[in-house]
C-alpha positions in Angstrom: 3.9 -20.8 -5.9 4.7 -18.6 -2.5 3.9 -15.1 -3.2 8.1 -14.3 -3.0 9.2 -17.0 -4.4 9.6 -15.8 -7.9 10.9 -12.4 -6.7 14.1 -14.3 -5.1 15.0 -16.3 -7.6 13.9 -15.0 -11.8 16.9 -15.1 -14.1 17.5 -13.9 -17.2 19.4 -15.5 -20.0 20.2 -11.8 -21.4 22.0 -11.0 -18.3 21.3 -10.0 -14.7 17.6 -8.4 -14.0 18.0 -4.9 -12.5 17.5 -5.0 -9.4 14.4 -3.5 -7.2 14.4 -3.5 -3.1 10.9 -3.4 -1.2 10.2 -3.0 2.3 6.8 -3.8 3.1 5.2 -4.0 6.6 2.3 -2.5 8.6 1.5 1.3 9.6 4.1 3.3 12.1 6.4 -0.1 11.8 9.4 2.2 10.7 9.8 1.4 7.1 10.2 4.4 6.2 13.1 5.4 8.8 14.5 2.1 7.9 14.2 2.8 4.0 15.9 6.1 5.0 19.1 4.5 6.6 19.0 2.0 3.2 19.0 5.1 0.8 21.8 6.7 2.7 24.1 3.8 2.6 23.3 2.1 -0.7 22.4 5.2 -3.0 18.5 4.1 -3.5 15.8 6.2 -4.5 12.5 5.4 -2.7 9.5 5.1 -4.3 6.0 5.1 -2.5 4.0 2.1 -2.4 1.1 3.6 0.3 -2.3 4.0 -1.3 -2.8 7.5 0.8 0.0 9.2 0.5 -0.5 9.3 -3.2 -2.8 12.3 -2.8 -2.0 15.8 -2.8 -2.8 18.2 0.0 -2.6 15.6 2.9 0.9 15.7 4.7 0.1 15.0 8.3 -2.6 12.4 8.3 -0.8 10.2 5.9 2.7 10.6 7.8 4.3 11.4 4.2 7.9 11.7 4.4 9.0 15.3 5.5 10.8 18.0 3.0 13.8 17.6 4.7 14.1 14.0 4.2 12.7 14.5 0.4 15.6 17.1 -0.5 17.7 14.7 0.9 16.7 11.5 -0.8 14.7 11.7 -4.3 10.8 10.4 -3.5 8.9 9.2 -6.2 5.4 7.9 -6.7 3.7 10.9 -3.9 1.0 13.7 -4.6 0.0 11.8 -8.0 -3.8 13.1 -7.4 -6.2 15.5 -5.7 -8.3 14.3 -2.9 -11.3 14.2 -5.0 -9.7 11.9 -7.6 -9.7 7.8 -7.6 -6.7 6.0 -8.6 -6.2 2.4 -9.2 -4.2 -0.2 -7.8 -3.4 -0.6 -12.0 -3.0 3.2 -12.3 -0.1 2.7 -9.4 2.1 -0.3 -11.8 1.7 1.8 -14.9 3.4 4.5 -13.1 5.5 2.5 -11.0 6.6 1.3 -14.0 7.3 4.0 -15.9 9.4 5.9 -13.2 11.4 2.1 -12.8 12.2 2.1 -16.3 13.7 5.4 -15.7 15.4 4.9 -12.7 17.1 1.8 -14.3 18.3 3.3 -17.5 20.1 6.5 -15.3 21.8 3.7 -13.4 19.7 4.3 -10.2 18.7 1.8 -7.7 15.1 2.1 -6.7 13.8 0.9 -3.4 10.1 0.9 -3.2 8.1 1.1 0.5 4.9 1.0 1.9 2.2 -1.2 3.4 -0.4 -1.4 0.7 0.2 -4.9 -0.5 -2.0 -4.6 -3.4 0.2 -2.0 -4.6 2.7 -4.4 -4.5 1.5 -6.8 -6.4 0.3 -5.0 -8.9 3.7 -3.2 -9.8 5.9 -6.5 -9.0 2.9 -9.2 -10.6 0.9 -7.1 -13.0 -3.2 -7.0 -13.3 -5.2 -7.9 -15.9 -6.2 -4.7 -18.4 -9.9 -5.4 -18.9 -12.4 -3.8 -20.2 -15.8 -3.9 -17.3 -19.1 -3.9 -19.3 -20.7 -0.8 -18.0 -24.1 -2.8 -16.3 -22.0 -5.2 -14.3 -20.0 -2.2 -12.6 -23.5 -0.3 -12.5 -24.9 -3.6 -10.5 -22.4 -4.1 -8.1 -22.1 -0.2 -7.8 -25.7 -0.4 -6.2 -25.0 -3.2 -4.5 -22.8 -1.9 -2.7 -24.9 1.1 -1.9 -27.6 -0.8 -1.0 -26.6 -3.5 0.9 -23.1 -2.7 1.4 -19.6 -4.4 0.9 -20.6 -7.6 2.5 -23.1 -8.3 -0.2 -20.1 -7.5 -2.3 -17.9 -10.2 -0.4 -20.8 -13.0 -0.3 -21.0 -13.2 -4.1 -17.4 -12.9 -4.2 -16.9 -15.8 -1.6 -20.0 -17.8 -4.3 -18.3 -17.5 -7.3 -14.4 -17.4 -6.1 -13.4 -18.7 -3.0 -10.3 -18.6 -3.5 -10.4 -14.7 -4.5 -12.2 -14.2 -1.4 -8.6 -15.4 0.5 -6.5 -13.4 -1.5 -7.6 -9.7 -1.2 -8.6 -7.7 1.0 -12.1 -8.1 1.9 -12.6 -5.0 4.1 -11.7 -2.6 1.0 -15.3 -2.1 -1.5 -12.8 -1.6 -3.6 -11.0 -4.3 -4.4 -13.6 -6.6 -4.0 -15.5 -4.8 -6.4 -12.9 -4.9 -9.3 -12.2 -8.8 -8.2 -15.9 -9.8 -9.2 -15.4 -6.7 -12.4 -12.2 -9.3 -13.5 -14.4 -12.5 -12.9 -17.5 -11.7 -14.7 -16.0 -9.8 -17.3 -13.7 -12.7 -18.3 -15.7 -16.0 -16.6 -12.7 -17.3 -15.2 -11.3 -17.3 -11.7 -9.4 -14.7 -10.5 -6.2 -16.6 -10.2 -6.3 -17.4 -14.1 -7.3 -13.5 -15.2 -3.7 -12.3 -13.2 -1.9 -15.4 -15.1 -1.6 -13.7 -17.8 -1.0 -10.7 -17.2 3.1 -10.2 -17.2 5.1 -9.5 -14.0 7.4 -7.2 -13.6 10.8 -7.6 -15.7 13.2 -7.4 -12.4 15.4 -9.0 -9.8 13.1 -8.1 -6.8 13.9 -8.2 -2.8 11.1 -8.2 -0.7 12.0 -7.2 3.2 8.6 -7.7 5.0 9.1 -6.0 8.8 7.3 -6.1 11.7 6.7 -5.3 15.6 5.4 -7.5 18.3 1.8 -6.1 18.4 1.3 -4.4 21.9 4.9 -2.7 20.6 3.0 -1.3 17.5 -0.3 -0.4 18.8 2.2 2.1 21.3 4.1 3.5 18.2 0.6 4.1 16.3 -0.9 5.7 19.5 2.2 7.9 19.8 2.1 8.6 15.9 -1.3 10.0 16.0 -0.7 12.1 19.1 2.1 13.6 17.0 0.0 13.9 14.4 -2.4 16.0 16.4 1.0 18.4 17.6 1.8 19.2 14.3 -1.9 19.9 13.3 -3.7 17.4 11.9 -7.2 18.9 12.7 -5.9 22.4 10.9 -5.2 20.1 8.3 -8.4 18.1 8.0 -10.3 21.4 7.9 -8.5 22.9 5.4 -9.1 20.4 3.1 -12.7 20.0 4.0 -12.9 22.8 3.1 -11.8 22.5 -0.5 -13.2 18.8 -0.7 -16.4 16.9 0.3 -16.4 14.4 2.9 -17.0 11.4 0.2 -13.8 12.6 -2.1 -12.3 9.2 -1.6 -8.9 11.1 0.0 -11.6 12.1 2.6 -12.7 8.5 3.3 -9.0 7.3 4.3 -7.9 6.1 8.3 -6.9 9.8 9.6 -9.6 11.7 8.0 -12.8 10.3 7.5 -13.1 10.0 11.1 -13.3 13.9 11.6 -16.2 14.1 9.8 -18.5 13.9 13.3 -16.0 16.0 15.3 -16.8 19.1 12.9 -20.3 18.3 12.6 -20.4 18.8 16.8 -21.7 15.2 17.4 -18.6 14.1 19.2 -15.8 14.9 21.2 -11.6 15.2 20.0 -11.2 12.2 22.4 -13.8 10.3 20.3 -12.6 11.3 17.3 -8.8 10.5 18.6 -9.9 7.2 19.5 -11.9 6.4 16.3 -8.4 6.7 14.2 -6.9 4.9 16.5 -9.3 1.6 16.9 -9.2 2.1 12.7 -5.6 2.3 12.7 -5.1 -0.9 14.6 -7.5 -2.9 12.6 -5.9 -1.5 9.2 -2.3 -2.7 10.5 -4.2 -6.1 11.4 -5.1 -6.3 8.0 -1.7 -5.5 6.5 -0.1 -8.0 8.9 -2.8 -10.9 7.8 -2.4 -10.1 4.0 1.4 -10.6 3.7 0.9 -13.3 6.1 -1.1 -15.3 3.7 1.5 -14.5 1.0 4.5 -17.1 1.7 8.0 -16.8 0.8 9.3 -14.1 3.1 9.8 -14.3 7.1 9.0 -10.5 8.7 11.9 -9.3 10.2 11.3 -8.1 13.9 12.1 -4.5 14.3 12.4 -4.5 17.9 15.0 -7.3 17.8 18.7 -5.8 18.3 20.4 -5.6 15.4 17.6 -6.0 12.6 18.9 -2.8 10.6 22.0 -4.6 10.2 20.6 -7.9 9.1 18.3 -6.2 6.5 22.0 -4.3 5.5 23.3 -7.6 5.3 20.6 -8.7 3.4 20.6 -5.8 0.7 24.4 -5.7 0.1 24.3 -9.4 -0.3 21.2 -9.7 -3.1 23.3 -6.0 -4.8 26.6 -8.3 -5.2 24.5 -12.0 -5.6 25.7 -12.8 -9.5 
């Protein structure tokens, strides 16, 4: 089945679903000016869906939406944990969840946005609760620490090829808790997620995009305003407070100052590692919905593509 397909059309024989709006995309895009302009004219409240601006403490790196815009709109799903904390893709749908079911029952119409697709999918899809025998997370653990995450991806790529093609192989991470589901139940990953149950909803997924040399220019002018409104203050602050392995401290933005206050290289260097990161993350986001049928990016550069996704929303709101 194509990855949207479901979302687009599940009925209900109790009545209509209630109804959830995404827009998903790659970094510096403009979903979130775009969600914004949607929450203005249709009443929506926006949930996060972006698996850095989840932590407390970091504002600028992250490009979290400003106070101004947060007074005016309600945010949900942002500053869950400190730097020094991990949090799960299945961490993120149990809360998603939870604040849906609320929204919902007040009547309110939740739009959810952000470019970590595995966030997605585990709100809208579900994952598999299992319980990880404690020597198969220790020996993938040191695997990992000894011979890295591509020893991580070869097994992965052994035992489930098709796993391999569906997640993100570039994140330990995931890969990690893909071969923790596989071994843990001896099935494929495809058949551990088919049982798990998707989310109760009438879902519309808006996936938008920009030509490529268009949004390597808006990410190069996003991290230069970064820098203007103090985003090395801002890394040092929190290094101070929190190692450089807290896992908030190993995200694109960050991690990548680690050198600069150690005095092995320069702010050029350091401005040019985020940005050669932050191109190949926005590669990686464009790939992974790309492999995910079902719904054709719209092109934010084309004129009038905030009115088509208008169109689009008002349409799926009054669809009986």
């Amino acid at each position: 089945m194509p990855f949207f397909e479901a979302d687009h059309n599940e009925s209900s024989s109790e009545g209509l679903l209630p109804p959830l709006i995404a827009i998903l995309g790659p970094t510096a895009c403009g979903k979130s000016e775009v969600a914004m302009s949607l929450a203005r004219c249709f009443g929506c409240e926006i949930l996060n869906s972006d698996s850095r601006q989840i932590y407390r403490e970091m504002e600028i790196g992250t490009a979290k939406p400003g106070r101004m815009d947060r007074q005016e709109i309600p945010h949900h799903l942002l500053d869950l944990v400190s730097p020094d904390e991990t949090f799960s893709a299945g961490e993120f749908a149990r809360q998603g969840r939870l604040v849906l079911a609320k929204l919902w029952a007040s009547g309110g119409l939740p739009l959810l946005v952000g470019g970590t697709g595995f966030y997605y999918e585990a709100l809208t899809r579900g994952l598999p609760d299992i319980n990880v025998d404690k020597n198969i997370r220790h020996r993938l653990q040191e695997m990992l620490e000894l011979d890295g995450t591509f020893a991580l991806v070869d097994e992965l790529r052994r035992i489930d090829p098709a796993a391999a093609l569906s997640i993100d192989i570039s994140n330990p991470r995931r890969v990690m808790r893909a071969l923790e589901i596989i071994h843990a139940t001896g099935r494929p990953l495809s058949e551990a997620r088919a049982e798990v149950s998707p989310l109760h909803a009438r879902i519309l997924p808006i996936v938008v995009d920009f030509p490529r040399d268009m949004l390597c220019e808006r990410m190069e002018q996003r991290i230069q305003n970064m820098l203007t409104m103090g985003l090395r203050d801002e890394v040092k602050r929190l290094n101070e407070l929190y190692d450089w392995s807290a896992p908030g401290m190993r995200t694109i933005g960050y991690a990548e100052w680690r050198s600069y206050f150690q005095g092995e290289t320069d702010l050029d260097d350091t401005v040019e590692q985020i940005n050669i990161h932050t191109r190949q993350y926005a590669k990686r986001q464009v790939t992974w919905f790309k492999r995910r049928p079902g719904v054709e990016p719209i092109d934010l550069s084309e004129p009038g593509a905030e009115s088509r996704i208008k169109f689009m929303v008002r349409n799926f709101l009054t669809a009986k």
